[in-house]
C-alpha positions, 0 to 999 in steps of 0.5 A, a space after each residue: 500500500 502507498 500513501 502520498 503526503 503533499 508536503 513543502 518546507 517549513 510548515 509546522 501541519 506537515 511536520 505534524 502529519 509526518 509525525 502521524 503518519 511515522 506512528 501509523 507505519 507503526 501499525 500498519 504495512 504502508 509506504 510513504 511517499 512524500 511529494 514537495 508541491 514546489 516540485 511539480 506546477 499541478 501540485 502547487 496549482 492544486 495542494 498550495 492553500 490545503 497542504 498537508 494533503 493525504 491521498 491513498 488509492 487516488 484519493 485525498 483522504 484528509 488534509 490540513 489539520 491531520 487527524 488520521 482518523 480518516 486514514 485509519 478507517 481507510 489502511 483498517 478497510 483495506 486490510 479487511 479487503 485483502 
């Protein structure tokens, strides 16, 4: 499993939901890609008043304040898929 976090320098949610997102590999078999939106004009255009964006799947799963709860219930529903 794959989960994207759009990111860019110097901002203190993103740094929070990287924090997150450690404590979830933890407990759940995923791969962390993390994407700098100042790298790539679409993702600028797209994430830069949103950031920190998690997507799974294609999908934007939460963004801004990172709670992870949504992500949960996303990485638990995929497990019990597979």
């Amino acid at each position: 499993m794959e989960v994207v976090l759009y990111t860019k320098n110097g901002c203190h949610l993103c740094d929070d939901a990287k924090e997150l997102l450690a404590e979830l590999q933890s407990e759940f078999l995923f791969q962390l890609i993390e994407r700098d939106i100042y790298k790539n004009d679409e993702w600028l255009e797209k994430y830069h008043l949103a950031i920190p964006v998690i997507e799974m799947d294609g999908e934007e799963v939460e963004y801004g304040k990172i709670t992870g709860i949504p992500l949960r219930k996303r990485l638990l529903l995929k497990i019990g898929n597979t």
